[in-house]
VOPAGU-2260 file (C-alpha; in pm, 1 decimal, decimal comma):
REM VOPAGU-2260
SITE   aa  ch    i         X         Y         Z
SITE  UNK   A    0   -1513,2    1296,1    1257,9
SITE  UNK   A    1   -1325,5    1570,1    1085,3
SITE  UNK   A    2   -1267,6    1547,1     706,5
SITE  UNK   A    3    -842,8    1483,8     783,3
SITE  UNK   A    4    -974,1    1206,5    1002,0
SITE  UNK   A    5   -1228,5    1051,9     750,4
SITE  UNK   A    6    -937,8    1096,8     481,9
SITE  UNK   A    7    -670,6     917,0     677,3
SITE  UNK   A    8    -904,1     621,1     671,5
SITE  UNK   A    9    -856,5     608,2     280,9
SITE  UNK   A   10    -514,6     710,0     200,1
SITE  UNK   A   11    -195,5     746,6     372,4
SITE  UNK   A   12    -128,5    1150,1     443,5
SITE  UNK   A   13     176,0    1328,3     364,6
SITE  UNK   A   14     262,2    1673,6     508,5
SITE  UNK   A   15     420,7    1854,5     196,0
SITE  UNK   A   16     660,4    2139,3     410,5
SITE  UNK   A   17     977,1    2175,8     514,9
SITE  UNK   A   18     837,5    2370,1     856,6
SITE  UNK   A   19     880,7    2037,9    1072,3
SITE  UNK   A   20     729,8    2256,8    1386,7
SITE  UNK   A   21     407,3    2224,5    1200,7
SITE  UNK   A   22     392,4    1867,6    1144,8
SITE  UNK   A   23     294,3    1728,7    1470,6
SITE  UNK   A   24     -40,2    1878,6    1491,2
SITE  UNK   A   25    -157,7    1678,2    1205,7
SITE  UNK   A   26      -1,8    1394,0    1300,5
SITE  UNK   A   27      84,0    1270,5     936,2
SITE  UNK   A   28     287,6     960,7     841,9
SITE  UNK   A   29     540,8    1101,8     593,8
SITE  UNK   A   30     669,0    1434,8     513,2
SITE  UNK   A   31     769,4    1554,7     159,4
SITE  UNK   A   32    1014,2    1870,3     100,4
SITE  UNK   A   33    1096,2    2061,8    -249,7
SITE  UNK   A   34    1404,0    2350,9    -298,9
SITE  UNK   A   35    1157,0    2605,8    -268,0
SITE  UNK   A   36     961,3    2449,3      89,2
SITE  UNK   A   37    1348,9    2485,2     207,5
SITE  UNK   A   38    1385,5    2776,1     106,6
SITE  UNK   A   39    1068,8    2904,0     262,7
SITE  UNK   A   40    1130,0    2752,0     588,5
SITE  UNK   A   41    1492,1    2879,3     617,2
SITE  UNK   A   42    1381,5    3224,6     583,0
SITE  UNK   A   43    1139,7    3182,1     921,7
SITE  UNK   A   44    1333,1    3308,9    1223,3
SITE  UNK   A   45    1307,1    2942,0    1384,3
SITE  UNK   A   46    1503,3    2814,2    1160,9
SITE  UNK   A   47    1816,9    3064,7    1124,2
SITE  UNK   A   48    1983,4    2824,0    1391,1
SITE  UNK   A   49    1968,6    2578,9    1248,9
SITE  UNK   A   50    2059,2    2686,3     872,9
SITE  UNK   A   51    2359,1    2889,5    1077,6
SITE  UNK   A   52    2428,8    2592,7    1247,0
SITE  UNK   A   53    2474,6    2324,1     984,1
SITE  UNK   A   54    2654,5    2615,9     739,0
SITE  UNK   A   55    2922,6    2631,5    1046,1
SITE  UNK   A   56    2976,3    2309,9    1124,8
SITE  UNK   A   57    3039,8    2217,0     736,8
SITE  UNK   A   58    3203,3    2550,6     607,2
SITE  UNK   A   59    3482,8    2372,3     462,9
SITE  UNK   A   60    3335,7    2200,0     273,7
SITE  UNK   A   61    3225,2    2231,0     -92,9
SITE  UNK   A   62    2869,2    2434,5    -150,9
SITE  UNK   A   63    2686,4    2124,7    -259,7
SITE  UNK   A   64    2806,5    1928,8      40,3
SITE  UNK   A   65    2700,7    2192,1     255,6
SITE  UNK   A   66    2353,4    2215,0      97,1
SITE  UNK   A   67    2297,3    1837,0     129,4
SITE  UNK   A   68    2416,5    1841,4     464,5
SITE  UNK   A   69    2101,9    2120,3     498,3
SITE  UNK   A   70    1855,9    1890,0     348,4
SITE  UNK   A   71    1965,4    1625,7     560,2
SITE  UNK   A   72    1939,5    1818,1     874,0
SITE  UNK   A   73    1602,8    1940,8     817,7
SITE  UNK   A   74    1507,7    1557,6     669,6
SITE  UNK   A   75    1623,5    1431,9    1039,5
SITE  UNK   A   76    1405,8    1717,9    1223,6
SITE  UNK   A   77    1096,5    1590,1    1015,0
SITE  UNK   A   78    1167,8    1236,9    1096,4
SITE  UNK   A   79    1146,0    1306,1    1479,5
SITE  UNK   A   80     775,5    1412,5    1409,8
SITE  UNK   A   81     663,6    1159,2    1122,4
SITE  UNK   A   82     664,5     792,5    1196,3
SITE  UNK   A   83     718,4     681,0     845,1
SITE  UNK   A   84     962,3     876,2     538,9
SITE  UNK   A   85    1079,3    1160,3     448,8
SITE  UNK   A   86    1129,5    1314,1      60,5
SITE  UNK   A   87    1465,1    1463,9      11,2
SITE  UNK   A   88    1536,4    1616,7    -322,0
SITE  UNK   A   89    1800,7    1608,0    -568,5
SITE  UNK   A   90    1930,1    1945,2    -683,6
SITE  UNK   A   91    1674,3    2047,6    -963,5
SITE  UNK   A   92    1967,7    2154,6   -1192,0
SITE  UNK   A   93    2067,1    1796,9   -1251,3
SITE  UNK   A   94    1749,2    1708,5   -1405,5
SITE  UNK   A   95    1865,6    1611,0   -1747,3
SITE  UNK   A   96    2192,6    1426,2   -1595,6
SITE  UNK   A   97    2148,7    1137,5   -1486,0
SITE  UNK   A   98    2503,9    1015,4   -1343,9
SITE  UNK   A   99    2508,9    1328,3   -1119,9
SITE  UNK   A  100    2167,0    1257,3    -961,2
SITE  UNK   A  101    2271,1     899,3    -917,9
SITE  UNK   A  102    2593,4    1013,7    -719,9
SITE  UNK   A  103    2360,5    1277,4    -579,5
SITE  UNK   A  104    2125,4    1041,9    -467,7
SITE  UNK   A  105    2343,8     794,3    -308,9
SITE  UNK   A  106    2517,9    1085,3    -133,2
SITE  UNK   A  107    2174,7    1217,0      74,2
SITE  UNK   A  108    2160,8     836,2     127,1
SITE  UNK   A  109    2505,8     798,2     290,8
SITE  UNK   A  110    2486,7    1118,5     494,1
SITE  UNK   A  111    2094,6     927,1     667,1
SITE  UNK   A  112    2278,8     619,7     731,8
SITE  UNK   A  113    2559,9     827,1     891,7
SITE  UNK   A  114    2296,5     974,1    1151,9
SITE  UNK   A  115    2147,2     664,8    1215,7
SITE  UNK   A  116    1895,5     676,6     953,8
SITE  UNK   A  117    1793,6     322,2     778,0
SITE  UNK   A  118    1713,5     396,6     410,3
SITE  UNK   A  119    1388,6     264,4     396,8
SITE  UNK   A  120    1298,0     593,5     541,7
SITE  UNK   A  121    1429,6     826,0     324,4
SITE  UNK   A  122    1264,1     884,5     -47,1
SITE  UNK   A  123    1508,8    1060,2    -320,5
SITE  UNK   A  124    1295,3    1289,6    -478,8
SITE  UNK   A  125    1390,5    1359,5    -862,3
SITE  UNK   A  126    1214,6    1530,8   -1128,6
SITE  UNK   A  127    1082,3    1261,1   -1378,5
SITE  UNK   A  128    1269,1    1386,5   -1679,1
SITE  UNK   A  129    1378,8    1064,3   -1882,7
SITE  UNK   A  130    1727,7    1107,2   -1711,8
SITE  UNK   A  131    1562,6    1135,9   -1345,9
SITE  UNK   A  132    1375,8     825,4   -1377,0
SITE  UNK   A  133    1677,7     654,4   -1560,2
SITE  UNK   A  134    1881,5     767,5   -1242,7
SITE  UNK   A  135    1567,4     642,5   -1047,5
SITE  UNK   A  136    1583,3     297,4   -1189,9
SITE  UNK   A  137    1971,3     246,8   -1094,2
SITE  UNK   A  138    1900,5     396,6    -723,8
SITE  UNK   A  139    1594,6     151,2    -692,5
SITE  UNK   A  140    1845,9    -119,2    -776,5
SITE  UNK   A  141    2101,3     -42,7    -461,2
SITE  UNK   A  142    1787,9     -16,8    -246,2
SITE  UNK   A  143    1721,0     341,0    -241,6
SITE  UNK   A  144    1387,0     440,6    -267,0
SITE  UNK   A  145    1285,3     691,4    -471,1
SITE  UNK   A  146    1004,6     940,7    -561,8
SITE  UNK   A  147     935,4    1110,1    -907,7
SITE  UNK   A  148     865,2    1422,0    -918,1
SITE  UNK   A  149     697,5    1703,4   -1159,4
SITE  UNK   A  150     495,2    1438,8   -1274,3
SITE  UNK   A  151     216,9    1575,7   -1536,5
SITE  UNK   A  152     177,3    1299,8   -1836,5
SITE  UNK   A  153      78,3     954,5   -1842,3
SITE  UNK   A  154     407,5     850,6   -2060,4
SITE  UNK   A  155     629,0     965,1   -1689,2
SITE  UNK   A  156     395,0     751,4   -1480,8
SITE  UNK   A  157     421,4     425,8   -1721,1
SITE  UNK   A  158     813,2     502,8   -1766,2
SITE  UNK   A  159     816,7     524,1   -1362,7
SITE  UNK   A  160     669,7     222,0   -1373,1
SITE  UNK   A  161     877,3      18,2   -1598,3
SITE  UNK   A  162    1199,8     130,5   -1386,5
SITE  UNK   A  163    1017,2      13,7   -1051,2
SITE  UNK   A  164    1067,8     325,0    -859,5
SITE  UNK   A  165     876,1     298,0    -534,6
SITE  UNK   A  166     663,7     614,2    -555,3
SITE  UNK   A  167     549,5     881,5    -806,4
SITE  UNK   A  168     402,1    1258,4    -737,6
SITE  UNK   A  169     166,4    1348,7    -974,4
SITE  UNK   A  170     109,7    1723,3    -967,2
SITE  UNK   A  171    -321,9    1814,0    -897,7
SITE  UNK   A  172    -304,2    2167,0    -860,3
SITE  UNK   A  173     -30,7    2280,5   -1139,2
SITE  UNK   A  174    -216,3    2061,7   -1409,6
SITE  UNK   A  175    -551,5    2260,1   -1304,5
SITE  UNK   A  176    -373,4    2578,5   -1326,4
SITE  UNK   A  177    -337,2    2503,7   -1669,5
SITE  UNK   A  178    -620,6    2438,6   -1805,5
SITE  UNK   A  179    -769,4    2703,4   -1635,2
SITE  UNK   A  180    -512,1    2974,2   -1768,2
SITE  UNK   A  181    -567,5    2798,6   -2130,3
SITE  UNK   A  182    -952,8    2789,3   -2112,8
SITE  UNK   A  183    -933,4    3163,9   -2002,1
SITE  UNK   A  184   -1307,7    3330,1   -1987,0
SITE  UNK   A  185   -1468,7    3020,4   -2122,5
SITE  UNK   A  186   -1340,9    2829,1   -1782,0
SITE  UNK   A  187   -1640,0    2688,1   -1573,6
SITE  UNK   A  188   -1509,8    2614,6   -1204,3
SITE  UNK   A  189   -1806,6    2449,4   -1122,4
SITE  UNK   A  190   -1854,8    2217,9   -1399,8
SITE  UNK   A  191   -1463,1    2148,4   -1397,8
SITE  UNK   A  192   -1447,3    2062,5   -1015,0
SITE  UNK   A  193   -1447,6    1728,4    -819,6
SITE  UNK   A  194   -1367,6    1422,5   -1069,1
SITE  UNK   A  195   -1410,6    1660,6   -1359,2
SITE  UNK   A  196   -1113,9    1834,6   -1249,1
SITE  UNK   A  197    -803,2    1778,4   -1547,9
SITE  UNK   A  198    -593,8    1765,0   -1254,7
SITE  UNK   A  199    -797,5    1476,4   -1027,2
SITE  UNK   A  200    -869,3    1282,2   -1372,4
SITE  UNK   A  201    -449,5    1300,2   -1471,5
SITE  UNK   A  202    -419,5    1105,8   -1093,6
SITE  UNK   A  203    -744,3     912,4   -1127,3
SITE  UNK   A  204    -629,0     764,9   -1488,9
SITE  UNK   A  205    -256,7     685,0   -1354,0
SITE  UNK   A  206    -420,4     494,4   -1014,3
SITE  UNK   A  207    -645,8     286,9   -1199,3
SITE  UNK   A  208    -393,5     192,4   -1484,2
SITE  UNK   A  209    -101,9     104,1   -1155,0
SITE  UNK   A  210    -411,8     -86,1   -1018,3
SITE  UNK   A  211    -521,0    -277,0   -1317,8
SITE  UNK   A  212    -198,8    -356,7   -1452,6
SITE  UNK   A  213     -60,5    -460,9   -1054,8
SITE  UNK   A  214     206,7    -228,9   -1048,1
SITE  UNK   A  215     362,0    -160,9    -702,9
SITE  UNK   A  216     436,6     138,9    -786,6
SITE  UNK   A  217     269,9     353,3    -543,9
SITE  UNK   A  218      65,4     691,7    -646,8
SITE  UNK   A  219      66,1     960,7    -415,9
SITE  UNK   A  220    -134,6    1286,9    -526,4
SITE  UNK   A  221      33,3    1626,9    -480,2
SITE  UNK   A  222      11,9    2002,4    -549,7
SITE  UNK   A  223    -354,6    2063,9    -407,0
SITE  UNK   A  224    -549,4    2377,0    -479,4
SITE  UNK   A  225    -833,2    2339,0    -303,6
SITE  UNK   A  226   -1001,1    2070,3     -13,1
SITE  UNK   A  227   -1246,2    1941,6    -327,9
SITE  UNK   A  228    -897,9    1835,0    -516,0
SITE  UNK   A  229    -791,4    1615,0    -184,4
SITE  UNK   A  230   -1164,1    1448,5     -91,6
SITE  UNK   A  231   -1201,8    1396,8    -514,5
SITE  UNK   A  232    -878,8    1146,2    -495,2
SITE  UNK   A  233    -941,5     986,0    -133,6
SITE  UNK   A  234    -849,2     635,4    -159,9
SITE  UNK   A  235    -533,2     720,9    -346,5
SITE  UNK   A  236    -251,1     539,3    -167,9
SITE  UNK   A  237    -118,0     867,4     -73,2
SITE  UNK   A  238    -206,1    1203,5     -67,3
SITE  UNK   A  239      68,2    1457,9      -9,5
SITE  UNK   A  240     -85,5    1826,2     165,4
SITE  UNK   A  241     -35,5    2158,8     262,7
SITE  UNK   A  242     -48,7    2296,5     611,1
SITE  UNK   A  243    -332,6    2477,4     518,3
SITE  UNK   A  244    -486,5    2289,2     334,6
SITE  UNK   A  245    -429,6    2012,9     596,7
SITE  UNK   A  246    -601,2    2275,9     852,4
SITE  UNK   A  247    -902,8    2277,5     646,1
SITE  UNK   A  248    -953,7    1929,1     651,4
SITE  UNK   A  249    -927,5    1927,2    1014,3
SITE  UNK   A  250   -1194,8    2241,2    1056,5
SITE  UNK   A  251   -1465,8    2030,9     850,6
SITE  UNK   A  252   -1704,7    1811,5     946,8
SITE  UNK   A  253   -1852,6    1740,5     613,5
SITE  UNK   A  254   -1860,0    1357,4     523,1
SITE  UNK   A  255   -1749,3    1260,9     198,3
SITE  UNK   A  256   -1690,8     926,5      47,0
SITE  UNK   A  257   -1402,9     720,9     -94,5
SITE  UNK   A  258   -1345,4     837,6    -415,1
SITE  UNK   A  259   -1063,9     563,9    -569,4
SITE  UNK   A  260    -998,0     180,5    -529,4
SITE  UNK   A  261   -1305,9     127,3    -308,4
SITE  UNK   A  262   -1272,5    -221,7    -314,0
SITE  UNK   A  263    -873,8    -269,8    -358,9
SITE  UNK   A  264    -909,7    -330,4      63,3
SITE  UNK   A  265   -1110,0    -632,8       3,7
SITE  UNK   A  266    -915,4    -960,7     102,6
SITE  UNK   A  267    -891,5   -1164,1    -196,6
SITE  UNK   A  268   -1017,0    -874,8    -436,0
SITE  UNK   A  269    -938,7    -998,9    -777,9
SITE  UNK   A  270    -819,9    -677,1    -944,0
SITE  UNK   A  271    -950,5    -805,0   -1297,0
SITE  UNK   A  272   -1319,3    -812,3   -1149,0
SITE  UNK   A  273   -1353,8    -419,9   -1012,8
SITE  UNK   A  274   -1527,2    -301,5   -1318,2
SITE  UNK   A  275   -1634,2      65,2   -1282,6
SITE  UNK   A  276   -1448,4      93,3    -972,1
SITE  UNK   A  277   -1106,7     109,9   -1140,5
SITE  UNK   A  278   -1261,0     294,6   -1460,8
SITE  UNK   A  279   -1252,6     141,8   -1809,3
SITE  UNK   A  280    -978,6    -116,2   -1909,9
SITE  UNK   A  281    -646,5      38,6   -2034,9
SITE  UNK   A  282    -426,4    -113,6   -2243,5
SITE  UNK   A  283     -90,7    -181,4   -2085,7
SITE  UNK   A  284     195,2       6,7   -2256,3
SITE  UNK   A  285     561,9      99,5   -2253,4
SITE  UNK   A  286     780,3     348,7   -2385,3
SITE  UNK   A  287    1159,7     402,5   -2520,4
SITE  UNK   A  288    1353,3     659,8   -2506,2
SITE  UNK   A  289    1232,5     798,5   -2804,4
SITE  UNK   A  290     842,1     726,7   -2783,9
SITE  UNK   A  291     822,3     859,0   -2403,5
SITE  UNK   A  292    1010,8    1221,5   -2526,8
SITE  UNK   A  293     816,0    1225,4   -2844,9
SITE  UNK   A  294     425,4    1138,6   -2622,1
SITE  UNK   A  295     581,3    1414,5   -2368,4
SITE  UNK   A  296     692,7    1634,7   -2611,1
SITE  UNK   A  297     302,3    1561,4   -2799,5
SITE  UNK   A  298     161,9    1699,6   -2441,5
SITE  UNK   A  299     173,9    2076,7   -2398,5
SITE  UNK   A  300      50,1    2113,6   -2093,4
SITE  UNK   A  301     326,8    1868,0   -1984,0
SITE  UNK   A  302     585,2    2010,8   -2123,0
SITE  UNK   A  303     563,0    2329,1   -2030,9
SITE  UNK   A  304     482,2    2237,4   -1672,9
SITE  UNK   A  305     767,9    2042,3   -1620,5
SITE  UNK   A  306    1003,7    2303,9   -1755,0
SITE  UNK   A  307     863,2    2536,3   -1553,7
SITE  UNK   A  308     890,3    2319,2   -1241,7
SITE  UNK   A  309    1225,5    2298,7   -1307,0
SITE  UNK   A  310    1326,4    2618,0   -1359,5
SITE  UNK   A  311    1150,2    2738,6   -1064,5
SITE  UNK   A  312    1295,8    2474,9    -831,9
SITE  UNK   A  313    1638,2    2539,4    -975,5
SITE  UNK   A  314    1600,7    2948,3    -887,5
SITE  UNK   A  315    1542,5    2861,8    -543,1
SITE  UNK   A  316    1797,9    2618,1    -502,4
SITE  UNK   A  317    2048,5    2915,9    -611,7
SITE  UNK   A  318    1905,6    3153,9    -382,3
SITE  UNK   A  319    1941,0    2869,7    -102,4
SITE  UNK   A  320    2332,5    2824,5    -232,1
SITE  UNK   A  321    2376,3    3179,7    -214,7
SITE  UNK   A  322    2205,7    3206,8     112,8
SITE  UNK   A  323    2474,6    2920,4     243,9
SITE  UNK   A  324    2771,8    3143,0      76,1
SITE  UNK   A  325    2631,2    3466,2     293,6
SITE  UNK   A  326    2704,7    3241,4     584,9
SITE  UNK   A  327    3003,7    3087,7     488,2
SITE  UNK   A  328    3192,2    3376,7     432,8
SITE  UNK   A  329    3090,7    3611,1     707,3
């Protein structure tokens, strides 16, 4: 049994592209997309057509109308391949604004159900800014799923909680990257791999506090570096990967165990009683307006990653609008 078999036994896997011609080999249950996976797919000769395509058929319309209509086409090709959802994501730039990604949200929404989509397959993806998940927790309420985003500090994942949004992303790879750039010469890869890995322990702390606390919220682990990352946070309820990283998993043979929640599948498990399994007790908290920017604002490495994930996402959303103008007007 290859490693992408033994994980699927543990978590539920996520493709995390926007190249839908890739997903099939891997056979995932949900697919996750980002500005920038867009972006990168819509440059690939395959997809031209279909970028022309949708760009024609809408070119009256007003540039954000035609890029959701974009997202929802290529959400629609993913769902032929994946079983279960797909993550469609508000426009980066309306991060701190939370009536627009509410209209924004229920927009993406409308245009699913108008191709036949239920909602209960489609996540809104939405950076988890205090606006996002304040947008998240008025979505949630109308029935639209959602899934947070840029998710680095603890304070996002208990404010995620308290508005009851269905699923939360937090980011493996870009919290390692980090602490690797702030550590500099004195950075030990070995020592800092596996569960010693800032990123894996940021996930591993969140999954035991959901668990402990019973929070439905569910925890799905994102932005992988490396195959150690994934295996180091099986048994997380999801996992969301690569296609190459999700072709390295499938090229190994080496066994690994169930790293998280080993004995959550037990009927009848009494969630108070899984001692060392779920790590030591935490406390459970909540935060305010004011306490969650002042504990995010307290975490550097937070703070600067989710600006930066921002901006990023936001300058290839523009080059995707601009790509859509190109088209429009020739």
């Amino acid at each position: 049994m290859n490693q992408l078999q033994q994980l699927k036994q543990y978590s539920t896997v996520v493709a995390d592209t926007g190249d839908f011609l890739q997903l099939a080999r891997f056979a995932p249950q949900d697919a996750t997309t980002n500005p920038s996976l867009i972006l990168k797919a819509v440059l690939q000769p395959d997809y031209a057509p279909l970028l022309e395509s949708t760009v024609a058929a809408h070119k009256h319309a007003s540039l954000d109308d035609i890029v959701d209509q974009v997202l929802v086409r290529f959400g629609l090709e993913i769902l032929k391949v994946v079983p279960g959802r797909v993550s469609t994501e508000v426009d980066a730039r309306l991060s701190f604004d939370r009536d627009a990604t509410v209209a924004r949200g229920r927009r993406l929404i409308a245009l699913y159900e108008a191709a036949g989509i239920s909602r209960e397959r489609v996540l809104i993806k939405v950076a988890a800014t205090w606006e996002g998940i304040q947008a998240a927790r008025e979505l949630e309420k109308d029935g639209i799923f959602c899934n947070l985003t840029l998710l680095f500090a603890f304070c996002q994942a208990v404010a995620c909680a308290d508005a009851k949004v269905r699923l939360i992303s937090p980011f493996v790879g870009r919290i390692y990257d980090w602490h690797k750039k702030s550590m500099g010469a004195v950075w030990d890869e070995a020592a800092r791999s596996l569960s010693n890995d800032p990123g894996v322990q940021s996930v591993t702390r969140i999954f035991n506090y959901y668990k402990q606390h019973g929070i439905a919220t569910q925890v799905m682990g994102a932005s992988f570096r490396n195959v150690g990352q994934i295996t180091a946070l099986s048994g997380c309820d999801l996992l969301t990967i690569s296609p190459d990283l999700l072709a390295k998993l499938e090229a190994s043979d080496v066994p690994f165990e169930r790293a998280l929640g080993a004995d959550l599948g037990a009927l009848g498990a009494d969630l108070g009683a899984l001692g060392a399994d779920l790590g030591a007790a935490q406390p459970a908290v909540t935060y305010d307006e004011a306490a969650f920017r002042y504990a995010l604002n307290d975490d550097a490495m937070a703070t600067e990653k989710l600006a930066e994930g921002i901006r990023g996402f936001a300058v290839d959303a523009g080059k995707l609008d601009a790509m859509i103008e190109k088209l429009r007007n020739q």
